[in-house]
N, C-alpha and C positions, 0 to 999 in steps of 0.2 A: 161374646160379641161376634156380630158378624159380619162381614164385610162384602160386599158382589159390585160387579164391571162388567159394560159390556161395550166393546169397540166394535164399530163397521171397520170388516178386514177390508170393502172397498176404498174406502178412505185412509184407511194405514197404506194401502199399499201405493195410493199416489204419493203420499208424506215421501213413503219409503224412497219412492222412482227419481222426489226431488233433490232429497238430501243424501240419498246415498247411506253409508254406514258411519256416517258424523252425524245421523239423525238415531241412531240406535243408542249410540254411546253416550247420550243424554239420558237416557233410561237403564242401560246394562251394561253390565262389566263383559270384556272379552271371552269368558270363559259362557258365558247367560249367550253371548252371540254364535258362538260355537255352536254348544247346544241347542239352539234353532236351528241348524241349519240351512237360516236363512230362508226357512219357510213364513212366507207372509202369516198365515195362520196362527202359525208356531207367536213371531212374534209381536205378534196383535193379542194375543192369549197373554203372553210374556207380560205386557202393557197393562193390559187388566186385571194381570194379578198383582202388578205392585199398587194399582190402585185399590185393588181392594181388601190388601192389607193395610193400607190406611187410614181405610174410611172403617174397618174394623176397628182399629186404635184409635177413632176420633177424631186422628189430626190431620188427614188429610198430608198430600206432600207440600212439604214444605220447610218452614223452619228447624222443626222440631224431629221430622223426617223425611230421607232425601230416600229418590228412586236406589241410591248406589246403596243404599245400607239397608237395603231388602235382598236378599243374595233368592235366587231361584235354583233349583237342582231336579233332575229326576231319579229316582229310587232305580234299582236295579230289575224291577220290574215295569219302568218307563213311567212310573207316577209321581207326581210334581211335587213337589213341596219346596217349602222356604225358610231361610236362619233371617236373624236378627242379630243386631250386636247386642252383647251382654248389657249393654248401660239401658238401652230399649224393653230388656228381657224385664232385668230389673227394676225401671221405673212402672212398669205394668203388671210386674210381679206374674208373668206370663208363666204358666204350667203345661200347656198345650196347645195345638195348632194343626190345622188342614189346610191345605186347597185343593180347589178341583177347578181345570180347566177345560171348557168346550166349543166348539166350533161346528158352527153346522152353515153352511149358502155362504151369505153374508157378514155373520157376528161371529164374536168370538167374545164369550162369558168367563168369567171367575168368578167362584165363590170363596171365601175364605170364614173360616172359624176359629177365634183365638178365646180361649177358657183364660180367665186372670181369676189371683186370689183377692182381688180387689175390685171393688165395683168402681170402672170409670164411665161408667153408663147413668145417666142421670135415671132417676124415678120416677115411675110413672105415678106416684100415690104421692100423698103428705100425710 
């Protein structure tokens, strides 16, 4: 399954200018703001990649999945990736997962790829 996002950092960063860091903490946990460093790019990328783990998953944010129970981190080599909570893992029966975040002018893209042992992807045949 795959999932991609892609935000105008120009438009996050007025979001940003208006609400301050009460507009962040609707999408990330303290430690996901940290880790920005409060780079607009940073978190306009951050944004789009929780969406684009849930357009991977099907469900979209929302009921079934909230922006806080996408956790974001970087690798010790500064490369991105994301948990899930166990009840998420297991309902999707999830084996594996990437993301990749980019930024270039204006946008800021995410891609994401989650492998499941289960097809929740409808079919393209009958």
């Amino acid at each position: 399954m795959i999932g991609i996002d892609i935000v105008d950092i120009r438009r996050f960063k007025k979001f940003y200018q208006k609400f301050n860091t009460k507009a962040l903490e609707r999408f990330l946990n303290k430690d996901e703001i940290v880790l920005s460093n409060l780079k607009i790019e940073t978190l306009a990328g951050f944004f789009a990649s929780k969406e684009a783990v849930s357009k991977a998953l099907g469900t979209g944010i929302g009921k079934d999945l909230g922006f806080h129970q996408i956790r974001l981190y970087k690798s010790d080599q500064n490369a991105p990736y994301f948990t899930l909570p166990r009840s998420i893992i297991e309902k999707y029966d999830i084996v594996e997962s990437s993301l990749s975040i980019t930024h270039e002018k204006e946008y800021a893209i995410a891609v994401v790829y989650i492998k499941s042992n289960t097809n929740t992807q409808k079919k393209l045949y009958h």
